[in-house]
C-alpha positions in Angstrom: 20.3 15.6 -24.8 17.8 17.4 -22.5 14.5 15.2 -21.9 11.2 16.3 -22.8 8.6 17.9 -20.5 6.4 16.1 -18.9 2.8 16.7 -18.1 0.2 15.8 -15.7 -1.8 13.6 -17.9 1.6 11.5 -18.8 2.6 11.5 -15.3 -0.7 9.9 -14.2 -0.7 7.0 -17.4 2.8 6.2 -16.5 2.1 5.5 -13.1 -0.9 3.3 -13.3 0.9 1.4 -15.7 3.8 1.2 -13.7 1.8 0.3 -11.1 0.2 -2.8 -13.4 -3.4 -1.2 -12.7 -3.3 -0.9 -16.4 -3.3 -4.4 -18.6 -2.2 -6.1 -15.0 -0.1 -8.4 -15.8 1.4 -9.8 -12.0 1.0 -13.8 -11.5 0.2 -13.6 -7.8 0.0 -11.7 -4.6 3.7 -11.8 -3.5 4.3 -10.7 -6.7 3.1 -7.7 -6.7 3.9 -6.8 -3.1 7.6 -7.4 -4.2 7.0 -5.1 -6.9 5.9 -2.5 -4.8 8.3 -2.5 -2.2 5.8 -1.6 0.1 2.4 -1.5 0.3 0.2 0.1 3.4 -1.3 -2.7 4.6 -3.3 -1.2 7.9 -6.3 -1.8 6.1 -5.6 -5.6 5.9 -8.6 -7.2 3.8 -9.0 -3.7 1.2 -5.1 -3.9 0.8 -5.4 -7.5 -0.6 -8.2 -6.1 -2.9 -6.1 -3.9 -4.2 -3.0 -6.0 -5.0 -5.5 -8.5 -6.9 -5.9 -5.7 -8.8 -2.5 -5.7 -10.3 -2.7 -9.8 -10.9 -3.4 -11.0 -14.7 -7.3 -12.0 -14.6 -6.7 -15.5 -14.7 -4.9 -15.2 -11.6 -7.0 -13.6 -9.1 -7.4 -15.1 -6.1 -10.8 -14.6 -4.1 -10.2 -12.8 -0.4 -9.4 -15.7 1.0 -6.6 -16.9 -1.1 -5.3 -13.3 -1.2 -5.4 -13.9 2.9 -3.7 -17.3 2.4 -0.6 -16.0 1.2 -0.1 -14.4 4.2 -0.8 -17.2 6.5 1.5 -19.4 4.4 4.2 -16.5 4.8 4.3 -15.3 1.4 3.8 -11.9 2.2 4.4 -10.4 5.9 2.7 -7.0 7.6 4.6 -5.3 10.2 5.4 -1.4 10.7 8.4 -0.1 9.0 9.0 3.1 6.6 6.7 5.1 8.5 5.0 4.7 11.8 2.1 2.1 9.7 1.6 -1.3 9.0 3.2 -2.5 5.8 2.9 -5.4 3.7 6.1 -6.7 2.7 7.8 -10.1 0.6 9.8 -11.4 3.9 12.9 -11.3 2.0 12.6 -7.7 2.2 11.5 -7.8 5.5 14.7 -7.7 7.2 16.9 -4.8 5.4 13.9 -2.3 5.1 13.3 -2.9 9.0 17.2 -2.1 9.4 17.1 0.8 7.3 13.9 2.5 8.2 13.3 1.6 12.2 16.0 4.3 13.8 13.7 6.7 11.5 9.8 4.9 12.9 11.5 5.2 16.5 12.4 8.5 15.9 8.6 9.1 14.3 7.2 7.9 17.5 9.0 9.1 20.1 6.2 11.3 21.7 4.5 8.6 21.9 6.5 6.4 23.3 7.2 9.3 26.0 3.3 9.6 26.9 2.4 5.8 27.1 5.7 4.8 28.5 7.2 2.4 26.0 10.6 2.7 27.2 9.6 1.1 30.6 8.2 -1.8 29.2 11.3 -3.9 28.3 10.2 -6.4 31.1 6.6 -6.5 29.2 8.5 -7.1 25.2 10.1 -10.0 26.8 6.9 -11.6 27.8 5.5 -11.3 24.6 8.4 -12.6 22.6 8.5 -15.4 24.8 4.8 -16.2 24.0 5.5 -16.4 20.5 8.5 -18.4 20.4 6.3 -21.0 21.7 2.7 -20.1 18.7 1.7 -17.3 17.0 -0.6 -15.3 19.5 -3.5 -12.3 18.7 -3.2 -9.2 20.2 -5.9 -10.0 22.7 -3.9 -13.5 23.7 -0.9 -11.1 24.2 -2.7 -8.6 26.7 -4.2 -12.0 28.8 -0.6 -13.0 29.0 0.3 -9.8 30.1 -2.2 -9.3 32.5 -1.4 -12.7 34.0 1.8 -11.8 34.9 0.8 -8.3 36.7 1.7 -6.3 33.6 -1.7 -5.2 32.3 -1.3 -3.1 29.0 -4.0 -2.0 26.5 -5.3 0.5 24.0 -2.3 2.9 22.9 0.2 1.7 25.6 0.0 -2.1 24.1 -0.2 -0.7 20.3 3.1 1.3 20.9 4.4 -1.9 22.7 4.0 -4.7 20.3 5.4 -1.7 16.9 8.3 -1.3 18.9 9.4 -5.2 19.2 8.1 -5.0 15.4 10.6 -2.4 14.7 13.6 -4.1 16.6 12.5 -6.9 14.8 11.3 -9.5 17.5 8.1 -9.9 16.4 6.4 -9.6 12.8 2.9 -11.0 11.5 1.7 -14.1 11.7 -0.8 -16.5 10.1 -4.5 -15.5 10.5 -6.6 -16.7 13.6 -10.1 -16.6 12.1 -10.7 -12.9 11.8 -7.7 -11.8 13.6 -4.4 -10.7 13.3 -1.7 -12.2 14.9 2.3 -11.8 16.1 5.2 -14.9 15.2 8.7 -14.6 16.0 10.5 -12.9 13.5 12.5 -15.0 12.5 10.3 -17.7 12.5 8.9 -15.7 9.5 11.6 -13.6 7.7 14.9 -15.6 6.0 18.4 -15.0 7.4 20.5 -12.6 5.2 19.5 -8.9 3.9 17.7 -9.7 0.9 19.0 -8.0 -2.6 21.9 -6.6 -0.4 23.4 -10.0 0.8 24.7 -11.5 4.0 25.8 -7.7 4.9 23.7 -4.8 5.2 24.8 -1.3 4.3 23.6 1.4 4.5 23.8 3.3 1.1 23.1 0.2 -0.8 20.1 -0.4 1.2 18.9 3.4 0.1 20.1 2.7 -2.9 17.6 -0.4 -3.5 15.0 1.4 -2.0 14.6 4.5 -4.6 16.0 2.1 -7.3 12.2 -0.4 -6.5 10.5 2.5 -5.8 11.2 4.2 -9.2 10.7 0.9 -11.3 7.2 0.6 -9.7 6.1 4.3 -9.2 7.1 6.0 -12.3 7.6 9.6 -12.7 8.3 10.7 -8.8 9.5 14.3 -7.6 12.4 14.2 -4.2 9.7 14.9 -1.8 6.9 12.2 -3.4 9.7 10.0 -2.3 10.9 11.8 0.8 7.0 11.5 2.0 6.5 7.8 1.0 9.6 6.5 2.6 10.0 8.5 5.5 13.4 9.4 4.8 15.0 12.8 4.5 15.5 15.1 1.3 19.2 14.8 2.1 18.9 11.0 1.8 16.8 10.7 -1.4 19.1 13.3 -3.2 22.6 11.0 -1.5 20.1 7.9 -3.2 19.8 9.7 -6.9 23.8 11.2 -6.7 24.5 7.3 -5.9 22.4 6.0 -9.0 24.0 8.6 -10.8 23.9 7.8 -14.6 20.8 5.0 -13.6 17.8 8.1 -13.2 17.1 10.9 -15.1 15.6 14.5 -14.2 13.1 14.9 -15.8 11.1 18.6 -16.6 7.1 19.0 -15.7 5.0 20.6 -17.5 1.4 22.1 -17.4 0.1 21.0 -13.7 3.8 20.2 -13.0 5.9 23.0 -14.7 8.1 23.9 -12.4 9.2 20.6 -10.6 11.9 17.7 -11.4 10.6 14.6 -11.7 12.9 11.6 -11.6 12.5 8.5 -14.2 15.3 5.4 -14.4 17.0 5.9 -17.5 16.0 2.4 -18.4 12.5 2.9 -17.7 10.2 0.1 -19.3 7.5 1.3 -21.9 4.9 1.0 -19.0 6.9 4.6 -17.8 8.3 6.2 -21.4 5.1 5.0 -23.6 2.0 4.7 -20.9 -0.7 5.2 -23.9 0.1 1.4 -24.9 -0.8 0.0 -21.5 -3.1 2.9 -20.2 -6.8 2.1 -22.1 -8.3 -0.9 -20.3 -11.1 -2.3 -22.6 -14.5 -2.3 -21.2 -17.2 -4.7 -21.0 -18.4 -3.8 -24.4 -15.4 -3.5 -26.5 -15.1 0.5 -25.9 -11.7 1.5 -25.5 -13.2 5.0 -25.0 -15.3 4.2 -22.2 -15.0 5.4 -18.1 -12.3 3.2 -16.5 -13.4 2.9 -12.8 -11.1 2.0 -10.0 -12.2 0.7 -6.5 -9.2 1.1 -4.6 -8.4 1.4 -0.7 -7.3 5.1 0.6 -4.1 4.1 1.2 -3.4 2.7 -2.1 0.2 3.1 -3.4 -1.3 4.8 -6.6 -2.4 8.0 -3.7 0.1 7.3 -1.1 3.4 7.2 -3.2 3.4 10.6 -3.8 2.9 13.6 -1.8 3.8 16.7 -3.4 3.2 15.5 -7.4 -0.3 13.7 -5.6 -2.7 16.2 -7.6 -2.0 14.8 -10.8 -4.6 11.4 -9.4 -6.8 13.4 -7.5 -10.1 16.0 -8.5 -10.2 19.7 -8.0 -12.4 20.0 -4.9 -11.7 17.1 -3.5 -9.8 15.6 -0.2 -7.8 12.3 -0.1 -8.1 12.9 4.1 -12.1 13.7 3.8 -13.8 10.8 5.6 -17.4 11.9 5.5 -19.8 9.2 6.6 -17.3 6.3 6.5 -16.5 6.6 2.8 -12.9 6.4 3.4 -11.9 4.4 0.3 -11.3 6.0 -3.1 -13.0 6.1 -6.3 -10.9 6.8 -9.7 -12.6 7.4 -12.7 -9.6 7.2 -15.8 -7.3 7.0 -12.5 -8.5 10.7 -10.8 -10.1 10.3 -7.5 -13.7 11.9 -7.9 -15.4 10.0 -5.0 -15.4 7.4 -2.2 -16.7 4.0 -1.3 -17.4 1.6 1.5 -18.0 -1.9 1.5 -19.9 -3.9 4.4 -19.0 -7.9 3.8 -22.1 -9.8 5.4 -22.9 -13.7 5.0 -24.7 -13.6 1.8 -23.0 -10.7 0.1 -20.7 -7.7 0.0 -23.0 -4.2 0.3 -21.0 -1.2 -1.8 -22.3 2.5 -1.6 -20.3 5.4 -3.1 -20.5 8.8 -2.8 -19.6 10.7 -5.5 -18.4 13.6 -5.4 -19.6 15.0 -8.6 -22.4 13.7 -10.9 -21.6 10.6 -12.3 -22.4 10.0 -15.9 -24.8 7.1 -16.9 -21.3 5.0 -18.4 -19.5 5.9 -15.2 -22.1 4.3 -13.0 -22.3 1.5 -15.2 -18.7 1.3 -14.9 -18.7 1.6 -11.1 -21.6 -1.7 -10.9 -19.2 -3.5 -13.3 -16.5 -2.4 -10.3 -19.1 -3.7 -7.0 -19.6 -6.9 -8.9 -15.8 -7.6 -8.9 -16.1 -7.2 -5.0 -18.5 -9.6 -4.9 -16.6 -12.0 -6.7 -13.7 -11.7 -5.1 -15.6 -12.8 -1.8 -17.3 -15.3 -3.1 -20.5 -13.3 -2.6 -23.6 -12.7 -4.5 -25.7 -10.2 -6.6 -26.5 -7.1 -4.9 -29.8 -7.5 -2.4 -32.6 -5.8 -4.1 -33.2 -2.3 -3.7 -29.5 -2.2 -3.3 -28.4 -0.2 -6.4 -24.5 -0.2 -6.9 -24.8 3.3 -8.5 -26.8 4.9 -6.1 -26.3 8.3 -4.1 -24.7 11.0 -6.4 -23.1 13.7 -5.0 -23.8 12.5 -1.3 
């Protein structure tokens, strides 16, 4: 039996219910960043934010228990997929790293041509040897370095430190106040491949890959996933013929007539019924009312998908627009319509948008409701006065 069309506006339910932004449901942080696979992470603190966002209410941790699971080695960042930092469960640290880092070298090699990465073996032993003894920050690492007549910085160091990442000599470590810092890999990630086992391979490992990606993502065309994963067409296509009777093609229709989007054939009813999951009630009881989202730009609800990505985002606007700073989105019934930025001081947490059309009186209400969640969620307090969380309009 052929499967029905589907449209734009199913597409975009089924995906943030598939993505738990609608009636979130997830008991903790790890949690959801096993669900999704992957989740860009170079955006460390707004990353966090936006995985709380997928945890039942009750659930929630604050900013700094969303950091703690990283310093307890519940969730690990290092680059892998595409040349970015990721945040990843550690047990999928190791096969996704094996699988994707011939493709990241590949990604950089200019790079690593023009700051002379190649060269710098001597200068990757070094650091590994600094952090078999303690984690160490970035700046730590380029003392050492320094030290020993081997000064690196800016670029050169960046390109460095992702290339022990990627051969898997290094991975993140706990927090050291504000900053980031390098462990030994495996210090932080379990021996073994994960889902695949003591052995990895290849095709099982692509395999898993579209297999998460789908059960998280929803409705996803061959290049959405060729672009999130940084694989080839050839590969996701080898992925689907090797699921075989597992996905189903699916037609699009409206927006999306034209393309094949791909579903597992034992999608939950988040995917083949989003309308049940879809309405999140607001504040007053209105299941009619604005849903606002305040999620980073590189939220896996915008990133997942490349060539199907119009289906979450407003005519006339530009996921890559970075006017003034406002680099984060904000989604109105899940369609990007504006930006944010947050500035986290002492006392409080500062949000301004900037829509990018007139907001209506019950989105801006929404949007406040939105800013104090912020606030909570670092422990801050009311807005200062003559701070107004709706303010600027169509800056």
């Amino acid at each position: 039996m052929s499967e029905a069309p589907v449209d734009g506006r199913h597409v975009l339910a089924a995906r943030l219910a598939a993505q738990h932004l609608r009636s979130p449901d997830l008991p903790d942080v790890p949690s959801a960043v096993g669900h999704l696979v992957a989740v860009q992470g170079q955006e460390f603190h707004p990353a966090l934010w936006g995985l709380t966002r997928r945890l039942r209410p009750d659930a929630r941790p604050g900013a700094a228990g969303a950091a703690a699971a990283c310093d307890r080695g519940e969730v690990v960042r290092t680059h892998v997929l595409r040349p970015t930092w990721h945040l990843l469960r550690p047990d999928d640290a190791r096969w996704l790293l094996e699988l994707s880092a011939p493709r990241v070298h590949q990604a950089n090699g200019t790079m690593y041509r023009q700051v002379g990465t190649a060269g710098h073996a001597a200068e990757i032993d070094l650091v590994v040897a600094a952090v078999q003894e303690r984690p160490r920050t970035r700046r730590e690492l380029a003392g050492l370095l320094a030290a020993h007549g081997r000064p690196l910085e800016g670029l050169a160091l960046g390109y460095v430190l992702a290339h022990a990442e990627l051969d898997r000599l290094l991975i993140s470590g706990p927090l050291d106040g504000k900053q980031q810092t390098f462990a030994a890999f495996d210090d932080r990630v379990p021996p073994g491949y994960g889902p695949l086992g003591e052995r990895f391979d290849r095709d099982a490992a692509l395999v898993e890959l579209l297999r998460r990606y789908l059960a998280s993502r929803a409705y996803a065309t061959v290049k959405d996933v060729a672009q999130w994963s940084g694989f080839t067409l050839t590969d996701v296509r080898h992925a689907l013929d090797l699921l075989g009777d597992e996905v189903v093609a699916v037609p699009g229709a409206g927006a999306l007539d034209g393309a094949t989007l791909w579903r597992l054939a034992d999608a939950d009813p988040r995917v083949l019924a989003p309308e049940s999951f879809a309405g999140a009630v607001a504040p007053d009881g209105d299941p009619a009312a604005p849903v606002v989202d305040l999620l980073q730009s590189y939220d896996e609800l915008f990133v997942s998908y490349g060539e199907s990505r119009g289906v979450v985002v407003a005519d006339g606007v530009d996921l890559g627009d970075r006017r003034g700073s406002f680099i984060h989105a904000i989604a109105v019934d899940g369609v990007v319509v504006g930006r944010w930025r947050w500035v986290v001081g002492t006392r409080d947490v500062v949000l301004e948008p900037q829509w990018r059309r007139a907001p209506s009186p019950a989105e801006e209400a929404a949007f406040a409701a939105q800013a104090d969640a912020v606030r909570a969620h670092w422990g801050r307090g009311a807005p200062a006065p003559g701070v107004s969380a709706g303010a600027d309009p169509g800056a």
